[in-house]
DSSP file (Angstrom, degrees, kcal/mol; ACC not computed):
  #  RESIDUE AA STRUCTURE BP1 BP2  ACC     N-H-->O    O-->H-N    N-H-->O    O-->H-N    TCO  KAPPA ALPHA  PHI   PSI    X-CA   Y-CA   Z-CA
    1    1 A X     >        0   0    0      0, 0.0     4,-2.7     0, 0.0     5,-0.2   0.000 360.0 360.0 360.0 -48.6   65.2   73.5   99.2
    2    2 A X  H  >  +     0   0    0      1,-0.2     4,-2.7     2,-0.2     5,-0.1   0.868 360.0  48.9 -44.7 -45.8   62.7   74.5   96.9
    3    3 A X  H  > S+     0   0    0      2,-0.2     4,-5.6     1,-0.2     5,-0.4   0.873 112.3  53.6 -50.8 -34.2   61.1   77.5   99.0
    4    4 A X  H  > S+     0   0    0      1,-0.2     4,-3.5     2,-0.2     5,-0.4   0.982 106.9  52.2 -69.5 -39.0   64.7   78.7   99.6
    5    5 A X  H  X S+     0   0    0     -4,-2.7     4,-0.8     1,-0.3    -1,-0.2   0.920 113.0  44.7 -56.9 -44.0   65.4   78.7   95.6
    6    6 A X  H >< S+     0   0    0     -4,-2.7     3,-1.1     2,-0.2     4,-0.4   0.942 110.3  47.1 -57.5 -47.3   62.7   80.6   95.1
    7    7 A X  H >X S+     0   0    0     -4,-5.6     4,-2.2     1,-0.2     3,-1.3   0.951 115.8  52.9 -56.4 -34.9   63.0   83.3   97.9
    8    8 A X  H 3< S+     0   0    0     -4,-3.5     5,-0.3    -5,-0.4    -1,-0.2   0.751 111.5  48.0 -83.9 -20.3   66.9   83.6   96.6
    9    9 A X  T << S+     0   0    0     -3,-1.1    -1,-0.3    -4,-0.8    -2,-0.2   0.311 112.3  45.1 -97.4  18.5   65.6   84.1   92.9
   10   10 A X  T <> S+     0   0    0     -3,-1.3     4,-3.1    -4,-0.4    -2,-0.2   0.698 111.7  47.5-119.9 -46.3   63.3   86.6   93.6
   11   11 A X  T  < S+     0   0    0     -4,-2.2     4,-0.4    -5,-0.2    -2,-0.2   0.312 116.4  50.8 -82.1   5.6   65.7   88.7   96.0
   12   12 A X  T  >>S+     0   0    0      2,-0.1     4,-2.7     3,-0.1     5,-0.6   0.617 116.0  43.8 -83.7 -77.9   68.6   88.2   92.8
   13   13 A X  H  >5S+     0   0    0     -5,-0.3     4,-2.1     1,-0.3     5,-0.5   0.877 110.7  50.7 -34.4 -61.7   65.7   89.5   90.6
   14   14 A X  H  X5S+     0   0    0     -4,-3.1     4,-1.2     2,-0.2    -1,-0.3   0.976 117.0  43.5 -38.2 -73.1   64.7   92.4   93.0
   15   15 A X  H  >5S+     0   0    0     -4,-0.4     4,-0.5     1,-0.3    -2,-0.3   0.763 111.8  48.3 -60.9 -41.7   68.5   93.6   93.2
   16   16 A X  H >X5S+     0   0    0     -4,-2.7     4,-2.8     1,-0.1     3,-1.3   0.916 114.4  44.7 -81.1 -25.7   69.4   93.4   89.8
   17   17 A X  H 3<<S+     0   0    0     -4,-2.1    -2,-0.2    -5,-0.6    -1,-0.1   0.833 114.3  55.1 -77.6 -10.2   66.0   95.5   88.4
   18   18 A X  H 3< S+     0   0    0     -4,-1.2    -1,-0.2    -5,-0.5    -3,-0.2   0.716 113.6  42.8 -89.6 -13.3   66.7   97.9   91.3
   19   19 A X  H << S+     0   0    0     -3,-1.3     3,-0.3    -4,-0.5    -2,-0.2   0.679 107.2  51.5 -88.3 -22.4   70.1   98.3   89.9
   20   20 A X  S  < S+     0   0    0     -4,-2.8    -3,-0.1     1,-0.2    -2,-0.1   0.411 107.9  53.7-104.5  17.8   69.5   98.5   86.6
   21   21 A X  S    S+     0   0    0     -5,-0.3    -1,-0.2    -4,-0.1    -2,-0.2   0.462  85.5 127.0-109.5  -1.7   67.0  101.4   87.5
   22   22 A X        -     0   0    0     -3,-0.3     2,-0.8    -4,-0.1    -3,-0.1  -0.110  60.1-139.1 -15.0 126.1   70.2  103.1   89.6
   23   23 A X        -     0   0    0     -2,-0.0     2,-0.2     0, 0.0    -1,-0.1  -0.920  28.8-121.5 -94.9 114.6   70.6  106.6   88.4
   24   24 A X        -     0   0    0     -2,-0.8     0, 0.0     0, 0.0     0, 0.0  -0.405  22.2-113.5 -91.7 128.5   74.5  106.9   88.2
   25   25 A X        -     0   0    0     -2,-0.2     2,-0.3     1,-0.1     0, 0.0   0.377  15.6-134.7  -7.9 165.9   76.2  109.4   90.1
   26   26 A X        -     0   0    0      0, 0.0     2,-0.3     0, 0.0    -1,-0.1  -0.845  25.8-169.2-107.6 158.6   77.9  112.1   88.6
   27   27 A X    >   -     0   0    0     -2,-0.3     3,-2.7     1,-0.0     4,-0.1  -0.942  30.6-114.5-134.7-175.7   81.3  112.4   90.2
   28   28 A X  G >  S+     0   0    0      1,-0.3     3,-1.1    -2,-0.3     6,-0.2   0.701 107.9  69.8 -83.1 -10.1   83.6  115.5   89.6
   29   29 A X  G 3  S+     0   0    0      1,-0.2    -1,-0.3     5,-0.1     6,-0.1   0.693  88.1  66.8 -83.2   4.8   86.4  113.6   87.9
   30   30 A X  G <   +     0   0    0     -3,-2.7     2,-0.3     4,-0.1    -1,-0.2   0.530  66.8 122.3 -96.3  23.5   84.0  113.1   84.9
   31   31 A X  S X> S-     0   0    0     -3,-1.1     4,-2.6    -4,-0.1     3,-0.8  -0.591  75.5-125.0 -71.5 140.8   84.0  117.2   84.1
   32   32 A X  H >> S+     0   0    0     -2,-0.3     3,-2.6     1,-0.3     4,-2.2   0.951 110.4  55.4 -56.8 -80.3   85.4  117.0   80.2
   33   33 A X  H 34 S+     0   0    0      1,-0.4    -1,-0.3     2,-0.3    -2,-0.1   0.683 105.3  47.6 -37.8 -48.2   88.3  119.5   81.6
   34   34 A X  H X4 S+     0   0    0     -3,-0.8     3,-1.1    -6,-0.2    -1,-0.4   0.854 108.5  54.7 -75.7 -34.3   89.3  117.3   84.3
   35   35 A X  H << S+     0   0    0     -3,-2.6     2,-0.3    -4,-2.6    -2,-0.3   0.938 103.8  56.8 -66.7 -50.0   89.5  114.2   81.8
   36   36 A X  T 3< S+     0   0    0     -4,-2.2     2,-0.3     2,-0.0    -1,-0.2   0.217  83.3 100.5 -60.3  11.2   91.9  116.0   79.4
   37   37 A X  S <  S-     0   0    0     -3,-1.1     2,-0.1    -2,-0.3    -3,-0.0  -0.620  75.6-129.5-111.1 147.6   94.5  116.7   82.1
   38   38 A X     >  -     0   0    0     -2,-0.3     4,-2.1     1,-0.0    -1,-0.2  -0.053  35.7 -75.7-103.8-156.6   97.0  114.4   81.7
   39   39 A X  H  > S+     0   0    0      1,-0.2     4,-1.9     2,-0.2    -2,-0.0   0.986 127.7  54.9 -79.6 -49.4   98.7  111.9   85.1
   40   40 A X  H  4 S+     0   0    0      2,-0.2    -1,-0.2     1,-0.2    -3,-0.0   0.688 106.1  37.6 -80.0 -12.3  100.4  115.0   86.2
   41   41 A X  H >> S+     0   0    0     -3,-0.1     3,-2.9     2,-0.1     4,-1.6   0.872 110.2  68.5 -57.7 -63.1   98.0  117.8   86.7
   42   42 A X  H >< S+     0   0    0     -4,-2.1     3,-1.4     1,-0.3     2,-0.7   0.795 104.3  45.0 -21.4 -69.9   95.8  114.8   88.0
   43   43 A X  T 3< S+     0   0    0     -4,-1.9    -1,-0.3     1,-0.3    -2,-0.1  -0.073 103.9  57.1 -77.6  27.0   98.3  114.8   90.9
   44   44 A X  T <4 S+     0   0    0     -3,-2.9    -1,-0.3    -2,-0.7    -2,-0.2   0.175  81.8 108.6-123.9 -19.1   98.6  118.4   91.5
   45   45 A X  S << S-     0   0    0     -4,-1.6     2,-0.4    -3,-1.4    -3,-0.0  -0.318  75.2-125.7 -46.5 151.1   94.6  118.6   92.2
   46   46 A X        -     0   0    0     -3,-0.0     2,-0.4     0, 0.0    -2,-0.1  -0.884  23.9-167.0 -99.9 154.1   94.0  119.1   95.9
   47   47 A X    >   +     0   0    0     -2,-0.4     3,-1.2     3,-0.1    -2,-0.0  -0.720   9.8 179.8-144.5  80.2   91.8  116.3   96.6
   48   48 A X  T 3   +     0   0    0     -2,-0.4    -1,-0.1     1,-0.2     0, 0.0   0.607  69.3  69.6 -93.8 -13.5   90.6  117.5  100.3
   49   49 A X  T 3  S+     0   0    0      2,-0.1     2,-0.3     1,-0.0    -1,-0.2   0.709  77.1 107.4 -25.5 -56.0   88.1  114.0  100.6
   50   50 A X  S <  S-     0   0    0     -3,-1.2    -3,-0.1     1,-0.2    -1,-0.0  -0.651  80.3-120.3 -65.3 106.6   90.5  112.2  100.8
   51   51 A X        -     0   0    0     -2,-0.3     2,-0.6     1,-0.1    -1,-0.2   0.131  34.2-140.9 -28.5 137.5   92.0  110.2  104.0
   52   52 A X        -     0   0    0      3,-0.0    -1,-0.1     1,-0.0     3,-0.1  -0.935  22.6-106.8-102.6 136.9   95.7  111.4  104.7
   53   53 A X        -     0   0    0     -2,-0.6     2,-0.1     1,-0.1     3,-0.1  -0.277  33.6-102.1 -69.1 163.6   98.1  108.9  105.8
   54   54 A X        -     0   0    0      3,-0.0    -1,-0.1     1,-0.0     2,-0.1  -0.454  45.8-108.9 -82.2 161.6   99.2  108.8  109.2
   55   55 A X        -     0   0    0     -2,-0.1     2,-0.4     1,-0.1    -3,-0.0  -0.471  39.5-116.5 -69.4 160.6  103.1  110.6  109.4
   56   56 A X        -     0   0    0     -2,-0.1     2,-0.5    -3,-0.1    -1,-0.1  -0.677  24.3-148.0-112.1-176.3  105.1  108.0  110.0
   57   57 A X        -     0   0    0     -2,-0.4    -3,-0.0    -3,-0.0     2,-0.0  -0.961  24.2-116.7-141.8 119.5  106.8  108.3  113.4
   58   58 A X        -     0   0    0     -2,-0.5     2,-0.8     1,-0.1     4,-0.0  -0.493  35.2-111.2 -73.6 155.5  110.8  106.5  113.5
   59   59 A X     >  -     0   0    0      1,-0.2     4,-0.6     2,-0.1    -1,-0.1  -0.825  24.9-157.5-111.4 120.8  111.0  103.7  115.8
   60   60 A X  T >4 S+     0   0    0     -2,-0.8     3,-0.8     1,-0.2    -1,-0.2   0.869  88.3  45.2 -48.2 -46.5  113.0  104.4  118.7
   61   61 A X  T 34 S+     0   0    0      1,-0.3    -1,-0.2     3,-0.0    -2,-0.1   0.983 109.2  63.0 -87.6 -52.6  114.0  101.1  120.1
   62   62 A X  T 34 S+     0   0    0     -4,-0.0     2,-0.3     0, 0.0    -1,-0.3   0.606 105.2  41.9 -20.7 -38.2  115.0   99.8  116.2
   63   63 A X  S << S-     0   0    0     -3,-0.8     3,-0.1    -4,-0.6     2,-0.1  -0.773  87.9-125.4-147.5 148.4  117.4  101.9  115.6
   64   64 A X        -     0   0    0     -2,-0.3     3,-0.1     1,-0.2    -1,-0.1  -0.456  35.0-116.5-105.5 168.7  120.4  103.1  118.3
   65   65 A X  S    S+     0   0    0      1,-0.1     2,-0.7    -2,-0.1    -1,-0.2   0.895 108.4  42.7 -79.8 -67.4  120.3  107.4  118.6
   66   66 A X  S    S-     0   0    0     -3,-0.1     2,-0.6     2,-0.0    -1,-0.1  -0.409  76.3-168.1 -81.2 109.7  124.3  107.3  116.9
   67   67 A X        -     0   0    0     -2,-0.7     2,-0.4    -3,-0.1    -4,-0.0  -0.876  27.3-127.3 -89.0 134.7  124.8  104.7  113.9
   68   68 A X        -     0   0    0     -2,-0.6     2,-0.1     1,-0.0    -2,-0.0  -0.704  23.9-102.4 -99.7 168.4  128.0  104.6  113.4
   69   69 A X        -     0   0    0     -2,-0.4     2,-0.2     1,-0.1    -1,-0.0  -0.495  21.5-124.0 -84.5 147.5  129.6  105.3  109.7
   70   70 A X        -     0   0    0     -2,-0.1     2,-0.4     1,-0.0    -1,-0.1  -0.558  36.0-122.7 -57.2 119.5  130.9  102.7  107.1
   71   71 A X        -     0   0    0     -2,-0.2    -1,-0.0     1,-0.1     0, 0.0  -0.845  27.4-121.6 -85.1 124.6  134.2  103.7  106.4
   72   72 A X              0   0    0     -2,-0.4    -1,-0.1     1,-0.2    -3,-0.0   0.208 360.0 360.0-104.1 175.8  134.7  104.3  103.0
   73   73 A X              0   0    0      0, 0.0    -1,-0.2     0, 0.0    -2,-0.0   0.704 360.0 360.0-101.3 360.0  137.3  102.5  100.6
């Protein structure tokens, strides 16, 4: 038990001083300009990075081709 407690504090020790010697990224939302934009400009960025969801596709056999309408009161 002992050997392992040491190999497991040494690889802790390794990982945090390799982290805390980590140059952090810049990423583009921290331009000043972009931070001063309020929730809705945010969402008008194109943001081309980014996964798109798949479309979503109606499911044939769920649903009959003619529903018919609720008649109304």
């Amino acid at each position: 038990m002992n050997p392992l407690k040491i190999f497991l504090n040494s690889l802790a020790r390794s990982i945090r001083s390799r982290l805390a010697t980590e140059v952090a990224e810049k990423s583009p939302l921290d331009h000043p300009d972009i931070q001063a934009m309020d929730l809705l400009q945010l969402a008008d960025l194109p943001m081309p990075h980014l996964p798109m969801p798949a479309p979503m596709v109606a499911d044939t056999e769920a649903q009959p081709e003619s529903m018919p309408l609720a008649r109304c009161a």
